[in-house]
N, C-alpha and C positions, 0 to 999 in steps of 0.2 A: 504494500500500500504506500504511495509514495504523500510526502508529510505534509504541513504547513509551511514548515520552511523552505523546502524545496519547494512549493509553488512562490516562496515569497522571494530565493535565491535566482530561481529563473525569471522572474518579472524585472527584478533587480540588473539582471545582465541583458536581459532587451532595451531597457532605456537608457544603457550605460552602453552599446555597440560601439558607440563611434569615441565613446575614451577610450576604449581599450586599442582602439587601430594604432596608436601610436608606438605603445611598447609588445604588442602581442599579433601583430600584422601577418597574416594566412597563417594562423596557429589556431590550436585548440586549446580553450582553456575550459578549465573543471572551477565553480562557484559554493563555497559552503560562507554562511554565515555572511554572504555580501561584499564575501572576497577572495582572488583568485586563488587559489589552491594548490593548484598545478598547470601548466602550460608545455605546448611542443607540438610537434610535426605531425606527431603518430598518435590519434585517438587513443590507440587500447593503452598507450605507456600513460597516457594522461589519465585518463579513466584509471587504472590500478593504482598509479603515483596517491590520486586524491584520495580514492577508498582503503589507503593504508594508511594516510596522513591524520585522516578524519576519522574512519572508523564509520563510517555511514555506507550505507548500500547504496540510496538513490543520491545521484549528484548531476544536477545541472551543467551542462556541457554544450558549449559552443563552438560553432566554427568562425571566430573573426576576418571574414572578408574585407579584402581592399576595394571589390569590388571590379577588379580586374580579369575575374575569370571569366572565359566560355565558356559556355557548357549546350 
């Protein structure tokens, strides 16, 4: 069941997109408590880094685009 925080950690990093361009630009970072956790290249190393950091299961996880991709 994923928490209260974790909808309030992911809301928190949608309105905050365009701060994070500057130091975390095409990376992914992991959000507990409203702030970055873990960051990097590769999903699954971010994802594990935060859930051994934190100790939580569910964690909000972004991808910061520059907005320069095609897809």
């Amino acid at each position: 069941m994923v928490t209260k925080e974790f909808w309030e950690d992911l809301l928190w990093g949608e309105k905050n997109h365009t701060h994070f361009l500057r130091q975390y630009k095409d990376q992914w970072i992991a959000i507990v408590n409203k702030k970055v956790v873990s960051s990097g290249e590769d999903l699954g190393k971010v994802e594990k880094e935060a859930k051994q950091k934190t100790g939580r299961k569910e964690i909000p996880v972004f991808f910061v685009e520059c907005g320069a991709h095609i897809y």
